[in-house]
N, C-alpha and C positions, 0 to 999 in steps of 0.2 A: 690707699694703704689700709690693711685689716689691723697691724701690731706695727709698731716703730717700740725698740727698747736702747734708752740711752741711759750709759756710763757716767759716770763723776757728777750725777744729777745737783747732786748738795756745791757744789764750786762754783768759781766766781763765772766763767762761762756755762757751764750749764744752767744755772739758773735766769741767763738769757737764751736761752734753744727751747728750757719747757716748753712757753706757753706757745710760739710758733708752733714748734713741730706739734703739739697738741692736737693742731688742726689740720693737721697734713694726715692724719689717721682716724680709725673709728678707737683703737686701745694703745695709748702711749703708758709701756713699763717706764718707769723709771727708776735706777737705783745709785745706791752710795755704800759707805759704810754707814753715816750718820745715820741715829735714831729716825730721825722723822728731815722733811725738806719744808715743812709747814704745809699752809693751803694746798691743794690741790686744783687743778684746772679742769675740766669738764673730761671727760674721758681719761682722764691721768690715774695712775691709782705706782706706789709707794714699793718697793720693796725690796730691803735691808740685803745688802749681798757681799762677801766679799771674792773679789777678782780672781783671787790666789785660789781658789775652791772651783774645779772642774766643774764638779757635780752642781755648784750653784748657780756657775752660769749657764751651762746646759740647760737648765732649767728655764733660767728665766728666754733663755731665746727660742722656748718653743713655740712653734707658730710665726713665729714675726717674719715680717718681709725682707727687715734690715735691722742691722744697729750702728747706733750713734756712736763711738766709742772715744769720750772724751776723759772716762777716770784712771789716774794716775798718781804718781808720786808727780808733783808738778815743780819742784825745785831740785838742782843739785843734792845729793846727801850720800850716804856711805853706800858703796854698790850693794851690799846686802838688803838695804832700803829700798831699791830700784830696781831688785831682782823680782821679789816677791809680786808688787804692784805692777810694775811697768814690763818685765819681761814673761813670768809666766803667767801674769794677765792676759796678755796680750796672745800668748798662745793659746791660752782657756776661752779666747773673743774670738779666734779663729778655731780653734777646730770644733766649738758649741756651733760656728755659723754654720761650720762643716758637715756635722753631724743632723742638724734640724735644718737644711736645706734652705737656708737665709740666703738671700738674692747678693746683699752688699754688706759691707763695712766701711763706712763712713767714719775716717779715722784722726785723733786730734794729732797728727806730727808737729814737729816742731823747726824753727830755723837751727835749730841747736844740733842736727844734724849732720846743719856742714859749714856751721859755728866756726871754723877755721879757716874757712875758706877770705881772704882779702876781700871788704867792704869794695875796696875799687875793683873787683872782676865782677860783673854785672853777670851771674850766675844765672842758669834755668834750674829747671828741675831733675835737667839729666847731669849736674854738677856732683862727682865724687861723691862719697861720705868721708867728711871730716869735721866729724863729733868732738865737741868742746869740754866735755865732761861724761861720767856715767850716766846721765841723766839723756845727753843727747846720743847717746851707745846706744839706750835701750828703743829711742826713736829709727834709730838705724837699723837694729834686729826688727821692730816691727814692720816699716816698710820692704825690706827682705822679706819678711813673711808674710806680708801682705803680696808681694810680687812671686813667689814659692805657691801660697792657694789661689790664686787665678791660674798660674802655668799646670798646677799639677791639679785642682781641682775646680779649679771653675767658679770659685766667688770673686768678684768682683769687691774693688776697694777704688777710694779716691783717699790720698794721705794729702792732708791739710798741712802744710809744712807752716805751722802759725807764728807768725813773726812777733808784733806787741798789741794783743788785743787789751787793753787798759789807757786809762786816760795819758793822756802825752804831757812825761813829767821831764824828760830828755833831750837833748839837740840829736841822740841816734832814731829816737822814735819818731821823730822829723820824718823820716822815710821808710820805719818797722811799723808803723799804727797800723791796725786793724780796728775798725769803728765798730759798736757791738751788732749795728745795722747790716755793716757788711758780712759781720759774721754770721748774722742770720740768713743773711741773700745767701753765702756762699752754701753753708750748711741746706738749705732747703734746695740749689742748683744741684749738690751731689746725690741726691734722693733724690730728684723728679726728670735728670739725665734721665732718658731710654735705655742707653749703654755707655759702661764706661773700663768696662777692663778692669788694669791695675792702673791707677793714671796717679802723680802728684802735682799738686799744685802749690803755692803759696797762698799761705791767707793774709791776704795785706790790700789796705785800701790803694784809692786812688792819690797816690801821694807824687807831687812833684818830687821830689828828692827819694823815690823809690829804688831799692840798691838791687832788685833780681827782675831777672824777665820773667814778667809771669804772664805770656801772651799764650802760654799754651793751657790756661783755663780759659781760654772761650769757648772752645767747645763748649765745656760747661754751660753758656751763655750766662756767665758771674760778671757782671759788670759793676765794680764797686761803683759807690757814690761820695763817702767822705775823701776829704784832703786834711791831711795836718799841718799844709802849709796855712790856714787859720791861725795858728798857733805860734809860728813862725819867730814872728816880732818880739813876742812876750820870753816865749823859750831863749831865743837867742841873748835875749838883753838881760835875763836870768842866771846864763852859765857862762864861766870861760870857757876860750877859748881851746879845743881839747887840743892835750899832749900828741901829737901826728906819730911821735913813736912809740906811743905806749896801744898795745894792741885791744885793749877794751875799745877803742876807738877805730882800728884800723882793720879789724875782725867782725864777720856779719855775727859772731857771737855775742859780742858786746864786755859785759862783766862776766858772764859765763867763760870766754875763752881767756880769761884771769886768774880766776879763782883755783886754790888746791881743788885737788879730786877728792871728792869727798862732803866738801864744804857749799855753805848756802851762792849761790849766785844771784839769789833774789833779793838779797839783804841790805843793799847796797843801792838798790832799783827805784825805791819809793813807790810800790807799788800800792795804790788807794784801793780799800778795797769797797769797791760798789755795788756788791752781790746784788742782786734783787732781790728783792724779797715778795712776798704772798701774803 
């Protein structure tokens, strides 16, 4: 690869893709809103962009082979908030890849997709959309549009349906973990695929207690390697027993298929935050 340019550089996931994908290229862009993302990695180089701005992503995707596109509003909040970032984002990531002749888009979706769907229906990836909030709406539009520019124009997408890429503070992440290892396997399997259409998959490790079939990323040849049944013992002897009918529990949404629209879904999560740093 000549150019890889990835999205939401400065967040707690992207700042585990820098330094990988770094080497997967001779020029990795990377951008955010954030002033600066610190250090830089050998071939990396910075630059300030907002999403919502055609013109600026245009820009930054000229030349590149692909982009990463993991920047977003990342929690539930007022659909006006999730308009600007996550929805005409996401259309300024497709039709800049459109316009500058980008191979793929390699994209951060989420479970919050289909968030409503019943924990015990052991869903794939061709499971409905049934979005938990506005936040998993705008993951819905962009996989639609993801699957829209491969049919009508010929870019190519993998949509990462990411379950819980963060330490396992939960008895649901039991079987949502994604390790930040596998995220990087998974991330660098949908770049160095030969072809992949419009494909989704799940980003979630190898967990005993895993709630979707995700047998149709092999192609990919993504074969996680964590398990959060490690954790298991400690988790369980940690938390009650959950409520079986309260549907934070009973929904692959979690707290998200809870919460008003509008309102944080993360709040609630104990999410640690373990950015990397440089």
């Amino acid at each position: 690869m000549k150019k890889l340019v990835l999205t939401g550089a400065a967040g707690r996931l992207g700042s585990y893709l820098r330094e990988p994908l770094s080497k997967l290229c001779s020029s990795l862009v990377s951008t955010d809103l954030a002033d600066d993302i610190g250090t830089l990695y050998p071939g990396e180089t910075y630059q300030q962009a907002d999403l919502a701005d055609l013109d600026s992503v245009c820009s930054l995707l000229e030349g590149a082979d692909m982009v990463i596109h993991f920047g977003a509003e990342a929690d539930e909040a007022p659909f006006e908030s999730i308009l600007g970032s996550n929805i005409i984002g996401s259309y300024n990531v497709w039709e800049s890849a459109y316009r500058n002749k980008v191979r793929r888009v390699v994209y951060a979706s989420s479970i919050h997709a289909v968030g409503m769907h019943a924990r015990s229906d052991f869903i794939g990836p061709d499971a409905a959309h049934r979005p938990d909030t506005f936040y998993g709406l705008s993951k819905c539009f962009s996989e639609d549009l993801a699957s829209l520019y491969w049919d009508k124009r010929q870019v190519e997408s993998v949509c990462l349906r990411i379950m819980s890429c963060a330490q396992v503070t939960s008895t649901r992440a039991l079987g949502t973990w994604l390790s930040y290892d596998d995220l990087v396997q998974l991330v660098e399997k949908s770049i160095t695929t030969p072809t992949t259409g419009f494909s989704v998959v799940y980003g979630v490790s190898n967990n005993d207690r895993c709630p979707v079939d995700n047998s149709a990323s092999s192609f990919l040849g993504f074969r996680p390697k964590d398990n959060a049944e490690q954790f298991a013992e400690e988790i369980l002897a940690a938390n009650e027993h959950p409520d079986p009918c309260d549907s934070e529990h009973t929904t692959h949404g979690g707290p998200f298929a809870t919460v008003a629209l509008g309102e944080s879904g993360m709040a609630t999560m104990n999410i640690i935050d373990d950015k990397k740093t440089t």
